[in-house]
ZAMARGU-4260 file (C-alpha; in steps of 0.2 Angstrom, whole numbers, plus 5000, padded with zeros to 4 digits):
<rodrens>
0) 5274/5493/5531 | 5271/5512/5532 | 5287/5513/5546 | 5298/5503/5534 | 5292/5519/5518
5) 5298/5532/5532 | 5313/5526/5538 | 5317/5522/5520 | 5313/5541/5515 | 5324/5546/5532
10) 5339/5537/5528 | 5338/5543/5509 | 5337/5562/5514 | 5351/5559/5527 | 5361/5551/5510
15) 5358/5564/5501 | 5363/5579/5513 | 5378/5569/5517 | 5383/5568/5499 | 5380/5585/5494
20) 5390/5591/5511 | 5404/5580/5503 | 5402/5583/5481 | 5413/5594/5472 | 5406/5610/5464
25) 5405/5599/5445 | 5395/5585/5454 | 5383/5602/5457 | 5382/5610/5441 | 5387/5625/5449
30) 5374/5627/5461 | 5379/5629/5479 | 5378/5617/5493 | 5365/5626/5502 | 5352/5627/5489
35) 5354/5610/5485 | 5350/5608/5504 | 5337/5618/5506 | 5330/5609/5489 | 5332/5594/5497
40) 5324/5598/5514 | 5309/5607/5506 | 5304/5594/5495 | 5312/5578/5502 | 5308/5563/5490
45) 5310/5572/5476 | 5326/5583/5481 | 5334/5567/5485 | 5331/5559/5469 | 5334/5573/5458
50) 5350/5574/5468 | 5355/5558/5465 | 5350/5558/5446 | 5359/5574/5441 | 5374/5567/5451
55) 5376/5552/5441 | 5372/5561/5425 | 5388/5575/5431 | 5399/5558/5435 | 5397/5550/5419
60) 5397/5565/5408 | 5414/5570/5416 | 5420/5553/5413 | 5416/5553/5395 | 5419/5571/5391
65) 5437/5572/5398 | 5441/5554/5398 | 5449/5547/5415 | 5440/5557/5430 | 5454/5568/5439
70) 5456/5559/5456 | 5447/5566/5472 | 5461/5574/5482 | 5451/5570/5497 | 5452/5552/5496
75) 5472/5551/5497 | 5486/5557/5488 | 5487/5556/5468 | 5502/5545/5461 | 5513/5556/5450
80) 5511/5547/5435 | 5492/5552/5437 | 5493/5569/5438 | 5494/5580/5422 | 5501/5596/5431
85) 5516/5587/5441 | 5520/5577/5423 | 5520/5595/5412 | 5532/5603/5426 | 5544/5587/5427
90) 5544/5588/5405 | 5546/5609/5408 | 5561/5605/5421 | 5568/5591/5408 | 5569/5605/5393
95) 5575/5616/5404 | 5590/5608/5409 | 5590/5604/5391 | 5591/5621/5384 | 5602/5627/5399
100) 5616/5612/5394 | 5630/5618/5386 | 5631/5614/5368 | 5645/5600/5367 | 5637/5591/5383
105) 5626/5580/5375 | 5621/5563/5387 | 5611/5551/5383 | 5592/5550/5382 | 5591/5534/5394
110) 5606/5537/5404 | 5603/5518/5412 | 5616/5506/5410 | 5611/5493/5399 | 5608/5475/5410
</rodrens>
């Protein structure tokens, strides 16, 4: 029973290191990696569960303060329609052209044909 405590504890700290190897610096609170690990390695137990505690409080907090969490870039590429900076340059691109059109060339807003 004591071997399954230790390899419980093991496998917790390697979580942990792993997970602060791979957070963002607002998963940290601004702290850097390397005194999260030393914090982790010095007091094990409970450098892993405050870890994992402040985590979750920074994920939720960023969820309800901002609304929809920005999407990891590391995880794959973010669809156009869910980044904020590629939809302000396409409506800066669109006023733009706007403002560059001569004033008798008006076109359409939907310039589809209709089905």
């Amino acid at each position: 029973m004591r071997n399954l405590f230790v390899l419980a504890a093991v496998g917790l700290i390697v979580y942990t290191i792993i997970d602060v190897l791979r957070s963002d610096e607002s998963e940290r609170f601004g702290v850097h990696r390397i005194l999260w690990l030393v914090f982790i390695v010095v007091l094990p137990v409970i450098g892993s569960l405050a870890w994992l505690v402040l985590r979750r409080l920074a994920r939720s907090a960023s969820r309800r303060g901002g609304g929809a969490p920005r999407p990891r870039t590391a995880s794959g590429p973010v669809a156009p329609d869910d980044d904020p900076e590629f939809l302000w340059r396409l409506e800066q691109q669109r006023r733009r052209a706007e403002r560059d059109r001569p004033a008798g060339d008006h076109q359409p807003e939907d310039p589809r044909p209709d089905a």
